[in-house]
N, C-alpha and C positions, 0 to 999 in steps of 0.2 A: 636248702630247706629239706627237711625229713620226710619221710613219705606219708605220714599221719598228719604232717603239718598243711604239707602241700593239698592233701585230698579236703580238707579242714578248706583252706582258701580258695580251692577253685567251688566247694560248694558253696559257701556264701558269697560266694561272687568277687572277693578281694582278688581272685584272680581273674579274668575274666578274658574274653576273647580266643576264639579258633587257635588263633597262632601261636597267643601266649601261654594258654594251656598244655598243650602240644612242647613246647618248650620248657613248662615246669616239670610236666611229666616223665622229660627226658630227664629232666636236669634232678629230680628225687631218685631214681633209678640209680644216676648215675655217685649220688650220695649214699644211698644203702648201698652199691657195691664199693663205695670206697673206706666205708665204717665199719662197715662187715666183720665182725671180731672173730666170728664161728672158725675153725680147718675144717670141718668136713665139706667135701665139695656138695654132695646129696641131699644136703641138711641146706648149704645156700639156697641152692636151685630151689628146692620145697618154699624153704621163704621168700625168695624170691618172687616165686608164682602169686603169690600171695600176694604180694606187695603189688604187683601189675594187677592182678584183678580190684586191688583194691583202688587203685587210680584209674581203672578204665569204667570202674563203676560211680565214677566223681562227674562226671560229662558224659554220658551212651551217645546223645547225638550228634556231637562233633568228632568226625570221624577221621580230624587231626591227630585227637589225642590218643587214638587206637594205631593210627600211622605212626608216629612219633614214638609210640613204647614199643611194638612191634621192632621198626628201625632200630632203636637203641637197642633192644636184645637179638639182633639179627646175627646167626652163626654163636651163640655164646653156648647152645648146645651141643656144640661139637669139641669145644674146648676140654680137653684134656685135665685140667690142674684150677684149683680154687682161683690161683693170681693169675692163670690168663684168662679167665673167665672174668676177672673183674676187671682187667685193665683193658679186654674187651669191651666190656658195657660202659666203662669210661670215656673209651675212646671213639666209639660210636654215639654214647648223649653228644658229646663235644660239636662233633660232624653235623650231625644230625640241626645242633641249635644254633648251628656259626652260618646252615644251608639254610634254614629257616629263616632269620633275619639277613641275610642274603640276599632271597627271594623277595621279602617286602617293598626291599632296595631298587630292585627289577623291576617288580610290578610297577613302582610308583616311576619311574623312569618310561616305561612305557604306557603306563595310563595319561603322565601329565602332556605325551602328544596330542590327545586329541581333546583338550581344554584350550580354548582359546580368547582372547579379550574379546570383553563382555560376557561371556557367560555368565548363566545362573547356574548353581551345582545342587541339586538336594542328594544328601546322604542321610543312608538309617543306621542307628545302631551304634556300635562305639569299634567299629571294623579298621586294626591295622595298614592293613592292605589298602583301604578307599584312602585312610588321610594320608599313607603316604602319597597318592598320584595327588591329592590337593594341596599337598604341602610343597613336591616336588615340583608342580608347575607355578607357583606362587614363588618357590628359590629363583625360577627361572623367568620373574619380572611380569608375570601374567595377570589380567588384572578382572576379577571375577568374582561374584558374592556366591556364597554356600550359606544353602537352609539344613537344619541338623536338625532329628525329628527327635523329639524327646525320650520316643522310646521306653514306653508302660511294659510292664510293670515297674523292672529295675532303673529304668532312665541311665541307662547309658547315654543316649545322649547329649546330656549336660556331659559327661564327661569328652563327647567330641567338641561340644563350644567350646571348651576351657582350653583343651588340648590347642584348638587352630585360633583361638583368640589371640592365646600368649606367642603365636608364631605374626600375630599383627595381621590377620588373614578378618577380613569383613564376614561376618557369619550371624545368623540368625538362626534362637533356636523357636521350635515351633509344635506345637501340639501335635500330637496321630493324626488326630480328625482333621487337621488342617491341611493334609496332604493334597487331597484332590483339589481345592481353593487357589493352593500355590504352586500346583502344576501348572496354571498357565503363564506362567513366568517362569518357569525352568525351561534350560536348555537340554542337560542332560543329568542322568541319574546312574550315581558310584554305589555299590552296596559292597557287602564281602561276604564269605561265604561260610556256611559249617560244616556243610558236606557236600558235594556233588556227585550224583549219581553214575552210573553208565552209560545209561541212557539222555542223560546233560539235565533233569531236572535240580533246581536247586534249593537244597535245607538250608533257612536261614532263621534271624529271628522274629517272630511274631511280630505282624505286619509289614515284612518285606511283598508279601505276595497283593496287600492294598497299594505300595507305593509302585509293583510292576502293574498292574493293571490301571492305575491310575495313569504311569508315563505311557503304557499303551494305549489307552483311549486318548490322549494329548500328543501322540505322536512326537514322544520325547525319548530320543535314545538312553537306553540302561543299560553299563557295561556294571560284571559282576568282579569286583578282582578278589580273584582268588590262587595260592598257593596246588602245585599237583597235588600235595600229601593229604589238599581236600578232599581228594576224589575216591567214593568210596568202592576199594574191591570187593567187596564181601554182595554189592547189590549185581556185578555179576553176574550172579548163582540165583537171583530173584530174589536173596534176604532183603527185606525190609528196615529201613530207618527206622529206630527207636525215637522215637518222640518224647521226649521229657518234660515233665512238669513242675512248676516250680514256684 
């Protein structure tokens, strides 16, 4: 997908999610260097620029997606010549989105240890990284109901019922406001993340911070899974998280 197309879809949300944007990101970069008709190397690089600011400005607050196009142009300033400057950016999207679904692979192998029969699971949002560890412990015979919280405005999470129904996984979806109600029947709570700080606080989507305080007053554990390329360097230096509206 082209990089007009791709900024196009992660704004209306056809693309959606930390990970997966992070990986289209890569992956239009790695198509404008490979369609790239221009020879002047000068004239790429300039458009180039262009093209990354113009996909980092499709998502500001996941700070995947600034990881992700970062990575994929890492070192293509030092390149010498038009073709290795783009077999470069090639060859780093590539890494870059083969270590990313990688990752999800991991996490969810590592998450599905600490689900165990009988569990309750509430997840928010439509977070890669949470259904794989519910997906992964469910491969592994586990026998456990998941609440999936609808998720206002956009309702991602009808797209998580759908997603862990068609896996034969027991799931109920359930209102925001129904959070606190059905915390007492949870055992534990899965989120994922969009960016995480320095200092470990965590950006997510609108009403993750009702479903922690609610698991906290229930004294229900919240494991966050998330991806490193979450984690934002830029807060470091004391920059602040753009917060996006939408």
């Amino acid at each position: 997908m082209d990089v007009d197309s791709t900024v196009k879809a992660i704004k209306s949300m056809e693309i959606h999610g930390a990970g997966r944007i992070a990986r289209a990101g890569a992956s239009a970069l790695s198509d404008f260097a490979e369609n790239y008709t221009g020879k002047d190397l000068e004239k790429f690089r300039a458009d180039l620029a262009e093209a990354k600011e113009n996909i980092l400005g499709s998502r500001p607050t996941a700070v995947s997606l600034w990881n992700g196009v970062h990575a994929t142009l890492k070192g293509s300033d030092a390149c010498g010549t038009l073709d290795d400057t783009k077999a470069l950016i090639i060859k780093n999207a590539k890494q870059f989105n083969e270590s990313s679904v990688n990752a999800v692979k991991i996490i969810g192998e590592i998450g599905a240890k600490r689900i165990q029969d009988g569990d309750v699971i509430l997840t928010h949002c439509n977070s890669s990284a949470a259904i794989s560890v519910i997906e992964t412990a469910f491969k592994q015979g586990k026998k456990f109901k998941v609440y999936a919280t609808e998720t206002r405005p956009w309702r991602q999470g009808i797209v998580t019922v759908n997603e862990l129904a068609k896996k034969g996984i027991d799931v109920t979806l359930i209102v925001d406001s129904a959070v606190r109600s059905v915390m007492k029947y949870v055992t534990k709570v899965f989120v994922g993340a969009d960016t995480v700080t320095s200092h470990g606080t965590l950006v997510n989507k609108i009403g993750t911070s009702q479903v922690a305080l609610a698991a906290n007053e229930a004294r229900v554990q919240l494991y966050v899974c998330s991806e490193t390329y979450k984690f934002s360097p830029m807060t470091l230096f004391d920059d602040l998280v753009t917060i996006e509206e939408r």
